[in-house]
LUMKOLMI-460823 format. One record per residue (C-alpha): chain; x, y, z. Coordinates in Angstrom, 2 decimals, always signed. Example, Ala and Ser with C-alpha at 12.3 -4.5 7.8 and 13.67 -1.06 7.14 Angstrom:
! residues 2
> unit; u; v; w
> A; +12.30; -4.50; +7.80
> A; +13.67; -1.06; +7.14
//
This chain:
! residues 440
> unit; u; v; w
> A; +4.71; -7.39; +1.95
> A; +4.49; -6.67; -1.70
> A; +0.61; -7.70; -1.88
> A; -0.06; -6.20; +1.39
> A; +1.39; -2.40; -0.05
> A; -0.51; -2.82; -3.62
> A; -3.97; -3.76; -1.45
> A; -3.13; -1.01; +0.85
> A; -2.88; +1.47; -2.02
> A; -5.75; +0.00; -3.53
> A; -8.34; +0.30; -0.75
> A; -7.62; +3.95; +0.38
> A; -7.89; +5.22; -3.37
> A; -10.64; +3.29; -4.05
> A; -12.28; +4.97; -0.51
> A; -11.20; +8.27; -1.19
> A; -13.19; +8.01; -4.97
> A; -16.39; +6.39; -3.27
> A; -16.32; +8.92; -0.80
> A; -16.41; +11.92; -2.83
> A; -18.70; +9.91; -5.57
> A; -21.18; +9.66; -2.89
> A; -20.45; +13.44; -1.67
> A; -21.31; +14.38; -4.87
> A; -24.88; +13.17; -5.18
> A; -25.46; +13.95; -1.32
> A; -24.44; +17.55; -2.22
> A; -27.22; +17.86; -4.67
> A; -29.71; +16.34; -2.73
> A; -29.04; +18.29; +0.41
> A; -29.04; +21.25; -2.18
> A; -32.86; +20.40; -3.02
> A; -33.41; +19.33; +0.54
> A; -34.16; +15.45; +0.04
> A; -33.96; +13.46; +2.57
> A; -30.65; +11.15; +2.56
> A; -31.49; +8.46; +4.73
> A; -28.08; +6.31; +4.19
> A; -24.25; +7.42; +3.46
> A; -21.64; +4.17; +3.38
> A; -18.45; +3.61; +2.18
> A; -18.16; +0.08; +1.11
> A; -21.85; -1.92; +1.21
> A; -23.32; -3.50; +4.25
> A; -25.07; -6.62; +3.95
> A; -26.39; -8.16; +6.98
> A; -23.94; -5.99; +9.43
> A; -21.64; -2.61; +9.39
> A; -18.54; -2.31; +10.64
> A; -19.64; +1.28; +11.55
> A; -22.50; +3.40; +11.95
> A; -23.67; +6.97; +13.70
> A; -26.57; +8.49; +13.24
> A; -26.37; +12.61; +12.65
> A; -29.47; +14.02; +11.84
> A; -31.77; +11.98; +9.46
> A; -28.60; +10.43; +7.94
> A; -26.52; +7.01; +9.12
> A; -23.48; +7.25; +8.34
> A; -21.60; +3.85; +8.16
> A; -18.67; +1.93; +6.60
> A; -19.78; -1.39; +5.74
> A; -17.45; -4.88; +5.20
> A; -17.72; -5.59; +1.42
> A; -15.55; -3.26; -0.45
> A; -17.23; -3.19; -3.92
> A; -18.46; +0.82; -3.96
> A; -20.37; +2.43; -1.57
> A; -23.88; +4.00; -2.11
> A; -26.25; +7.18; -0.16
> A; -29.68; +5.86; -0.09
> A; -32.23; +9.33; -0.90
> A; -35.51; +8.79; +0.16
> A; -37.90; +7.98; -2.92
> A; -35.87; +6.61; -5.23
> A; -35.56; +2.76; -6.95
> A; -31.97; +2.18; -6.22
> A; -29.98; -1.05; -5.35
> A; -31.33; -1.50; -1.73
> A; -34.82; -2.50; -4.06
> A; -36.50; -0.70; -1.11
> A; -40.40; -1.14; -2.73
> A; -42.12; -0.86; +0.72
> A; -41.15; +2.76; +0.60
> A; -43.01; +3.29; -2.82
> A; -45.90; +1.99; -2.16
> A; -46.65; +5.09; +0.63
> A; -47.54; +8.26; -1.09
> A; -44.74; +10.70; -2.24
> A; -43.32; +12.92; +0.32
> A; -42.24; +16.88; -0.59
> A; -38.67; +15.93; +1.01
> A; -38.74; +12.73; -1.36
> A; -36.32; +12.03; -4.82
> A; -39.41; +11.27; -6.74
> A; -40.98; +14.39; -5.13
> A; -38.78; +16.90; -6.97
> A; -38.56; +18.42; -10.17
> A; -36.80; +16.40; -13.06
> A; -33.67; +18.65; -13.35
> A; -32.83; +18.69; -10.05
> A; -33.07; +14.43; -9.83
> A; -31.13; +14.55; -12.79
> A; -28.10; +17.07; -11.02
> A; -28.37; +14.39; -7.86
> A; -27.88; +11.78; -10.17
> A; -24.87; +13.53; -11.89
> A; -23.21; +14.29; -8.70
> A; -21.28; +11.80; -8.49
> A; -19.77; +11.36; -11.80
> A; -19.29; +15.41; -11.95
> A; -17.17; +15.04; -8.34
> A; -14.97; +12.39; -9.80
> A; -14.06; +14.17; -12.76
> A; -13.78; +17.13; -10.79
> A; -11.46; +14.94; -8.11
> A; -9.14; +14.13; -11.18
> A; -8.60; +17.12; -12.48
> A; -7.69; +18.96; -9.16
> A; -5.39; +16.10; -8.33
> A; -3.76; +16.80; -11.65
> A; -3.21; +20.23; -11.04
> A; -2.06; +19.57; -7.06
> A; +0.61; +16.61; -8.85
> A; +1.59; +19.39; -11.48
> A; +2.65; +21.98; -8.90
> A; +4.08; +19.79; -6.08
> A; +6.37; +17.52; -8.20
> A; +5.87; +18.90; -11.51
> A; +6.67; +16.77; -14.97
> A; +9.94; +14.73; -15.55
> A; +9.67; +12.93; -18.84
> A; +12.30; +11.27; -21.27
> A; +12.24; +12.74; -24.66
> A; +11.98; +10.63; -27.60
> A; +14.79; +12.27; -29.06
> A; +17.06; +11.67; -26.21
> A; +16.89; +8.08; -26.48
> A; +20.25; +8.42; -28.23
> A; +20.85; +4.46; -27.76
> A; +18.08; +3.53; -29.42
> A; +15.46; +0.66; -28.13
> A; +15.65; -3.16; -27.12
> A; +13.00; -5.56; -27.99
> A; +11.84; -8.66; -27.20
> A; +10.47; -11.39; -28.96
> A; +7.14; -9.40; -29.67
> A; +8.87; -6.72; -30.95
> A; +11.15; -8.61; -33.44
> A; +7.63; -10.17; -34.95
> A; +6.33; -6.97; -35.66
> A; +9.68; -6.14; -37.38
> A; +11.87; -4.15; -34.86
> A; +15.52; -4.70; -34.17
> A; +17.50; -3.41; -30.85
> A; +18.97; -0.53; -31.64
> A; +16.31; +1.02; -34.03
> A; +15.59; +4.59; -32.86
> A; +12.36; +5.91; -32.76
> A; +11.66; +8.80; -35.07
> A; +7.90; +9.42; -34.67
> A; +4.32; +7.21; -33.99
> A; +1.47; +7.96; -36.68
> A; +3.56; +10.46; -38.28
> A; +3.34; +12.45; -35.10
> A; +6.40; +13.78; -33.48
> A; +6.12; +11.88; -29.49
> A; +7.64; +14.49; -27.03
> A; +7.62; +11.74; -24.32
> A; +9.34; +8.42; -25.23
> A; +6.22; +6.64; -22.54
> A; +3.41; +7.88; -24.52
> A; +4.53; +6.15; -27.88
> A; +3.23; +2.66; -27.26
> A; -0.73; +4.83; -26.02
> A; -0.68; +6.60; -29.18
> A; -0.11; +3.51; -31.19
> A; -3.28; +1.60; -29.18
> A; -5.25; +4.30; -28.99
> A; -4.82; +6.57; -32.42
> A; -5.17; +6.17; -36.30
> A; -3.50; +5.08; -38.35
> A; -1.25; +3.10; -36.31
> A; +1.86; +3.25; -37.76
> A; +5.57; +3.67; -36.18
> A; +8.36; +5.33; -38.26
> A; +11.81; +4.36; -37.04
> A; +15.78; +5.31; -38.09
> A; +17.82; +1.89; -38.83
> A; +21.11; +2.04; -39.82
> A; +20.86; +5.28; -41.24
> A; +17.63; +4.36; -43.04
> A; +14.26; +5.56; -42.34
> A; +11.61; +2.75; -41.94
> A; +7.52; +2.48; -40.99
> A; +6.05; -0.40; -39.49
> A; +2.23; -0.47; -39.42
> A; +0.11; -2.18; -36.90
> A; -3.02; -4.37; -37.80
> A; -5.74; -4.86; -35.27
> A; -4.51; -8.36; -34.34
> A; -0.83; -7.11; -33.75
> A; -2.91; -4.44; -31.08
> A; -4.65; -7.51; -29.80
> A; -0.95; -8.68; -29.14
> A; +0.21; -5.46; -27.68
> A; -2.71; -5.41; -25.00
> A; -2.33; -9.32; -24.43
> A; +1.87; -9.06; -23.84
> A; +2.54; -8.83; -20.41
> A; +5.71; -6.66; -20.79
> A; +6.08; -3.45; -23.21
> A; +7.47; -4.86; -26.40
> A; +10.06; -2.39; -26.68
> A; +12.25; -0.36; -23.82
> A; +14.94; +2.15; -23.78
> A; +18.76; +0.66; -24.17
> A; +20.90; +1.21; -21.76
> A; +24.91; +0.72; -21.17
> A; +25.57; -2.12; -18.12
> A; +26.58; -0.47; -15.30
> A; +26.99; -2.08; -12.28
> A; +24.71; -1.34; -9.34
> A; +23.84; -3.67; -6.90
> A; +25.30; -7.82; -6.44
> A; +24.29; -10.73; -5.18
> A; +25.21; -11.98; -1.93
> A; +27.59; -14.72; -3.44
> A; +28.50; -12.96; -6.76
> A; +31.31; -13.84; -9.00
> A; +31.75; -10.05; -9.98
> A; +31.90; -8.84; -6.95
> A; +34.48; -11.46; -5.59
> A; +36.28; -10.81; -8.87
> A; +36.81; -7.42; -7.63
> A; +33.80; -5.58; -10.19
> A; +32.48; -2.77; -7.89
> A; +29.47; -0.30; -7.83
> A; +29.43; +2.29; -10.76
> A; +31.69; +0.03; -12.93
> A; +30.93; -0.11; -16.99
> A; +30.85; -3.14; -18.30
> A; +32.26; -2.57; -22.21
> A; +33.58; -6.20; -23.38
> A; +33.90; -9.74; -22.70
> A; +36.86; -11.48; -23.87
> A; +37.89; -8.40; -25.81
> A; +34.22; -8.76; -27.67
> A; +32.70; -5.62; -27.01
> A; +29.51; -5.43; -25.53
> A; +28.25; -1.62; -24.91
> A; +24.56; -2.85; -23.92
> A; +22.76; -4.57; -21.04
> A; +21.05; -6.03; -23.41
> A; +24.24; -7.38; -25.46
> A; +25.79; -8.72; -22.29
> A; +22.78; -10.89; -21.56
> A; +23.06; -12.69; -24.69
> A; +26.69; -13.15; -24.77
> A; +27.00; -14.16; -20.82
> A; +25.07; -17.83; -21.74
> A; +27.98; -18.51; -23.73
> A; +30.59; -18.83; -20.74
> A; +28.31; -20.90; -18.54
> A; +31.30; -22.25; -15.72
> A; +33.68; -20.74; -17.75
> A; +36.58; -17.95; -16.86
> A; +35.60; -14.62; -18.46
> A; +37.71; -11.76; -19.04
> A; +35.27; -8.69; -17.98
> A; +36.59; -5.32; -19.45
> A; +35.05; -2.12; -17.39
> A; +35.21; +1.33; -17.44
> A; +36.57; +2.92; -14.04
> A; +37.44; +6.61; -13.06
> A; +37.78; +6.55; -16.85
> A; +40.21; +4.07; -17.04
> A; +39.78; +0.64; -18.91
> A; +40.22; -2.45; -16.08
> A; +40.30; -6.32; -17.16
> A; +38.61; -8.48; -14.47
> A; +38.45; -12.44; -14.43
> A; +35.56; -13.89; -13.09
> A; +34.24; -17.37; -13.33
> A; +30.56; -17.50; -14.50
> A; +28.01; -19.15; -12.83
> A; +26.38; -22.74; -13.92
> A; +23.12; -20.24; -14.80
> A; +25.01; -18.18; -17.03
> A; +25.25; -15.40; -14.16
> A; +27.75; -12.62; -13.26
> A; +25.54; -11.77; -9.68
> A; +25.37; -8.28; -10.40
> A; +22.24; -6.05; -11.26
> A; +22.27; -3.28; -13.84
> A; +21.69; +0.58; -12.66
> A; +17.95; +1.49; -14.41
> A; +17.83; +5.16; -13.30
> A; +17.39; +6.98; -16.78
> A; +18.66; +10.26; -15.60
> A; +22.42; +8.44; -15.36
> A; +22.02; +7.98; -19.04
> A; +19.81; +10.32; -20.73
> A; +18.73; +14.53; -20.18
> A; +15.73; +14.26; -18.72
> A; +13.21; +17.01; -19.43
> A; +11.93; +18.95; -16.38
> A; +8.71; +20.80; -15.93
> A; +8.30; +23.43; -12.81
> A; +4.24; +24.56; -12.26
> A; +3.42; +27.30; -10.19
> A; -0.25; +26.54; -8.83
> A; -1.28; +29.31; -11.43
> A; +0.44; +27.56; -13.73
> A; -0.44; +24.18; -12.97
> A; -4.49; +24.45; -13.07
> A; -4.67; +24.73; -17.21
> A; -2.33; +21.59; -17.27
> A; -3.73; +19.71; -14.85
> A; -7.22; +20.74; -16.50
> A; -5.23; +19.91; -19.94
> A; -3.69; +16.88; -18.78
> A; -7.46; +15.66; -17.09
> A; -9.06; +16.33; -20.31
> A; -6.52; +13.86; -22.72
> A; -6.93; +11.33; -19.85
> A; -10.55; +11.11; -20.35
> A; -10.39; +10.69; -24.42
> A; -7.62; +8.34; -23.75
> A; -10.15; +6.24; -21.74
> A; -12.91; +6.65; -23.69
> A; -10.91; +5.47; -26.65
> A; -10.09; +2.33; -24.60
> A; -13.92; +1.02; -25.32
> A; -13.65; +0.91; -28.63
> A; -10.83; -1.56; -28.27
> A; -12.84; -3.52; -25.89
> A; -16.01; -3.64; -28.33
> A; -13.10; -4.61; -31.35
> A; -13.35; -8.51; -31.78
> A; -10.39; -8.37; -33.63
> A; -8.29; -7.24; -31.07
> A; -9.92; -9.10; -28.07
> A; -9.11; -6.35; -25.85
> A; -12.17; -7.87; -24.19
> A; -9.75; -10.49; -22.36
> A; -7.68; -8.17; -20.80
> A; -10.60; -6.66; -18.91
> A; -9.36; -6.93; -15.17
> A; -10.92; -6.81; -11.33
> A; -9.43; -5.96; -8.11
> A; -6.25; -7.78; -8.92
> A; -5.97; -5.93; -12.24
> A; -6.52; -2.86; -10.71
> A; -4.45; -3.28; -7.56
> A; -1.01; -4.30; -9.78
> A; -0.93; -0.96; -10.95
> A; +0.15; +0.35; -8.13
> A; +3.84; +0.26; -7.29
> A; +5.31; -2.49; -5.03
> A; +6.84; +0.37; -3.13
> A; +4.46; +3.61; -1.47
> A; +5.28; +6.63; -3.87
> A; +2.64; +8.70; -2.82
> A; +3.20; +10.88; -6.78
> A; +2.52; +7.64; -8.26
> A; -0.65; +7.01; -5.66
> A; -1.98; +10.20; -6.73
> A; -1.49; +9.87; -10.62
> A; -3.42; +6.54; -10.02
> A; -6.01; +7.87; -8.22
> A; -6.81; +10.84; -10.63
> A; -7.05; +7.98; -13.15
> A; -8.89; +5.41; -11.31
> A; -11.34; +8.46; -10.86
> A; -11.69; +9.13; -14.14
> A; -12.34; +5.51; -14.88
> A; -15.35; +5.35; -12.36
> A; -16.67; +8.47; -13.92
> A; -16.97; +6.85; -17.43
> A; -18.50; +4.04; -16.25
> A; -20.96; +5.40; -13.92
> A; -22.27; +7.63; -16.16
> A; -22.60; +4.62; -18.89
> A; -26.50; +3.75; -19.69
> A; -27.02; +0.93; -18.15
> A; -29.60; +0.66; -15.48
> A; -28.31; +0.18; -11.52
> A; -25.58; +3.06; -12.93
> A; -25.67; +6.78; -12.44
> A; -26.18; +6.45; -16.12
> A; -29.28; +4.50; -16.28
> A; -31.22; +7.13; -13.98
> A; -29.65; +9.82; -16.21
> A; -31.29; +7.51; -19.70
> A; -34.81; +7.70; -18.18
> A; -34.66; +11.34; -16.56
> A; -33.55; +12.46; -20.06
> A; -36.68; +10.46; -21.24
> A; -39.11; +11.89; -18.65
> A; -37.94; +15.44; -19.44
> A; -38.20; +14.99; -23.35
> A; -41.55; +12.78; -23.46
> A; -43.24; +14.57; -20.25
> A; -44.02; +10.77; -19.27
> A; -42.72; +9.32; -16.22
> A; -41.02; +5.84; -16.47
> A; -43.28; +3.97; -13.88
> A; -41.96; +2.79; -10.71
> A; -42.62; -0.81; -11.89
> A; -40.43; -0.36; -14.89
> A; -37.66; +1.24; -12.78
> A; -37.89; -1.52; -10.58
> A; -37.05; -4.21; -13.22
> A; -34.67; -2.00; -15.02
> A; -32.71; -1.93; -11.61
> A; -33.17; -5.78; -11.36
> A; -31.32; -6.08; -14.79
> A; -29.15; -3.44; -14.63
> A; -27.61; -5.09; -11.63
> A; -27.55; -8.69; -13.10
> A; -25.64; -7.07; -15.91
> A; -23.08; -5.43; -13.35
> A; -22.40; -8.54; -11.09
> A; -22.11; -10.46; -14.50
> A; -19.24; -8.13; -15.75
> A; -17.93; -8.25; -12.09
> A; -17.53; -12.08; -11.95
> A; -15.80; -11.54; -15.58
> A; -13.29; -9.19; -14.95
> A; -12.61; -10.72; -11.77
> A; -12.72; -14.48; -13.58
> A; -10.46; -13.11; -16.34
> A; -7.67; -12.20; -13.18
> A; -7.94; -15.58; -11.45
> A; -7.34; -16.86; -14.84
> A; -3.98; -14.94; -15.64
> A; -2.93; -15.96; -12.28
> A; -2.67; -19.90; -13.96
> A; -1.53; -19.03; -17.13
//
């Protein structure tokens, strides 16, 4: 069920961004009046799944989910339709119009997408509006795992500040690190202010783990048990604290784990915390080292969260705001990939990639921060220059309207050829590099 909700999340944002993608260049061309001839969510090799015909456009949904595409009349583009170009140039034709309007058609798409983002932003801004955990609130300090203790942290090390920068929002401290200069991380230990800087291997590291190196401590409550838990049949309930075991004390989840392997089918003396009263319980661990009980993870029991109302006045600077730092965030993301040192280039991902990170559960706030940045993403990336992209078309128009020479359809034609070798090459990669993850 699990797989089923991530691939159902998946496939309707990725159709709502090709949709409007492919609005955006049909705007522009019904703007100038060429012809569209072809508007399809997902491609259609061979068959359709769907098709009408409304004026001189078919509309259709075709059965490989890779994009979609609108196929303008006079115009090299992936259905490689050459017969067409051979006939002479029609007024209502691509190739027919003026160079600045080809090159708005072009940029259509990738103008709607960033568009699409930023309105999202602004309608996720003033429906549910911004709940964040300060840095400062973290009063507990972190926990770290093994990664973390190689780069020299220790649980319970609070956070001061990341490159020298104050971090409002505890979340964003691991993006600046990856994504800004110089990299460092100042921390409070024991009273004692430390820095720990990060080298482009330890950022390879970070992108590698599979699990933040670092998360917020919390206390062990109890929340839910196992059907045939020991704490439970000890008498532990819901909303108990665990504080000790065998009058060691033990304030943190994180302490408990480590102690617990200890008493492997052993009895325990459990000390909690009820109606503000201290209560010993005796339970009898498991073989596995287990109590059967899971720890409560909602911050807000723990920390003041900070809360952020937007009217919709309000909320279209930050969601333009908020659009804006996404975009430099992602654009700052290449020049990890393109950093040997860091081999970001092995975390590229495909549709598996992409579909985990979306919730196991539908949270339609979550959906829509996903979107807005999955539609950011496909703006970037169309609008690269590679040929068989928005962003190729955009190279030579650029080149036409500077030189005054056409490229000649010929040369288009290869360009496309290459341009979408190079694409299904970085597809089978970032797809290869998934299947690969999913054996290691």
């Amino acid at each position: 069920m699990e797989i089923l909700i991530k691939a159902g999340q998946l496939i309707l944002s990725l159709s709502i961004l090709v949709i409007f993608h492919e609005a955006g260049h049909f705007f522009f061309a019904k703007l100038f009046k060429t012809r569209v001839e072809k508007f399809y969510l997902f491609f259609n090799p061979w068959f359709s799944l769907f098709k009408t015909k409304w004026g001189e456009t078919e509309y259709g949904i075709g059965w490989l989910p890779l994009g979609g595409y609108v196929k303008i009349s006079g115009m090299i583009d992936e259905s490689m339709d050459k017969e067409q170009m051979k006939l002479p140039a029609e007024p209502w034709e691509f190739r027919s119009k003026p160079a600045w309007q080809r090159l708005l058609i072009m940029l259509g798409g990738v103008l709607v997408n960033f568009l699409l983002a930023f309105a999202i932003y602004v309608m996720i801004l003033s429906v549910w509006g911004k709940e964040y955990l300060p840095t400062e609130n973290v009063k507990y300090g972190v926990t770290v795992d093994s990664l973390g203790r190689e780069f020299g942290l220790q649980t319970g090390d609070k956070i001061i500040s990341a490159n020298n920068k104050t971090i409002e929002n505890f979340r964003t401290i691991v993006p600046e690190i990856l994504l800004n200069e110089p990299r460092t991380l100042q921390i409070e230990r024991n009273g004692q202010n430390m820095e720990i800087e990060f080298t482009d291997k330890m950022i390879g590291q970070i992108i590698k783990h599979k699990a933040p190196f670092f998360a917020v401590r919390i206390p062990f409550v109890a929340s839910k048990f196992t059907k045939d838990s020991p704490a439970k049949s000890a008498g532990m309930i819901e909303g108990d604290r665990i504080i000790a075991l065998n009058g060691q004390q033990v304030l943190y989840f994180d302490e408990f784990k480590s102690k617990l392997a200890e008493f492997k089918n052993k009895d325990v003396k459990v000390t909690v915390v009820r109606s503000g009263q201290n209560k010993d319980l005796t339970v009898r661990i498991s073989d596995k080292g287990l109590l059967g009980v899971f720890p409560r993870g909602n911050l807000s029991e723990f920390f003041e969260l900070r809360k952020i109302e937007y009217s919709l006045v309000e909320a279209v600077p930050a969601g333009v705001s908020k659009g804006y730092d996404e975009v430099g965030n992602y654009l700052k993301q290449f020049k990890l990939i393109f950093n040997a040192e860091t081999k970001a280039y092995e975390s590229v991902g495909g549709f598996i990639a992409i579909g985990n990170i979306f919730p196991a559960e539908w949270d339609w706030q979550i959906f829509w921060s996903m979107t807005a940045l999955l539609s950011i993403m496909l703006a970037v990336i169309n609008i690269l220059p590679i040929p068989a992209l928005d962003g190729g078309h955009v190279l030579f128009l650029f080149f036409e309207i500077i030189s005054g020479r056409k490229p000649s359809d010929k040369f288009l034609e290869y360009a496309q050829i290459v341009g979408m070798v190079l694409l299904f090459s970085l597809l089978i990669f970032a797809n290869g590099n998934d299947i690969v993850k999913l054996f290691n």
